[in-house]
Residue, then its C-alpha position, 0 to 999 in steps of 0.5 A: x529490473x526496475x519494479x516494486x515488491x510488495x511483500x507481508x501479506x498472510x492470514x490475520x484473524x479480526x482485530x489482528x495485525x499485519x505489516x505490508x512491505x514495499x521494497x524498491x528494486x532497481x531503483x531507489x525510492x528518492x527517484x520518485x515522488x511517494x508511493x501508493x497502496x492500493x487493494x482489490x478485493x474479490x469481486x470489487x474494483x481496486x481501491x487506493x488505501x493510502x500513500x506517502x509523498x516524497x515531497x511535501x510529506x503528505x501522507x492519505x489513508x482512505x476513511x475505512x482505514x482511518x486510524x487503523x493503518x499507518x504508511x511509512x517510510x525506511x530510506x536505508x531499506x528502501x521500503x515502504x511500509x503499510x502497518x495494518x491494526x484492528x484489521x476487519x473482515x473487509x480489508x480482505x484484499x490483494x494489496x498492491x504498490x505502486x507509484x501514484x498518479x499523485x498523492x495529497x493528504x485527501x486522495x491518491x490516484x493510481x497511475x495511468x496505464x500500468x499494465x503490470x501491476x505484479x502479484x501483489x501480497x494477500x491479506x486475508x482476515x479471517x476468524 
């Protein structure tokens, strides 16, 4: 089965840290052109939080996380990850991971029509 699993999440108090895995299964990453992250927290729309691209190497992070979360990428795991510091209240969210739309160093766009989005991994902070 080809999907992506997203893995990581937990309980984070203020100013703590937490690392956010995407691992490819039934595929491999190098089949694809970068991968997103994406969150949705309560009662709000999903938001793209940052992406990695494959292909020309760009990497974005949406500003609420500038400088706090760092994306990247393990080929032999054939995983990406989310590092997430100096987390905050309102990064409260399920994170997700998919395949973008696109993926440029000012913005990711979520793919069209997926459906399926999976479980995705809670990231609660809280004190």
């Amino acid at each position: 089965q080809v999907r992506l699993v997203e893995s990581g999440g937990g309980l984070a108090q203020p100013g703590g840290s937490l690392r956010l895995s995407c691992t490819a299964s039934g595929f491999t990453l190098d089949d694809s052109d970068g991968i997103g992250w994406f969150r949705q927290a309560p009662g709000k729309e999903r938001e793209g939080v940052s992406c990695i691209n494959f292909v020309d190497g760009s990497i974005f992070y949406t500003n609420s996380v500038k400088g706090r979360f760092t994306v990247s990428r393990d080929k032999p795991r054939n995983t990406v990850y989310l590092q997430m510091n100096s987390l905050r209240l309102e990064d409260t969210a399920i994170y997700y991971c998919a395949t973008p739309l696109w993926c440029t160093t000012t913005d990711v766009k979520e793919p069209y029509g997926l459906n399926d989005w999976g479980n995705g991994t809670l990231v609660t902070v809280s004190s």
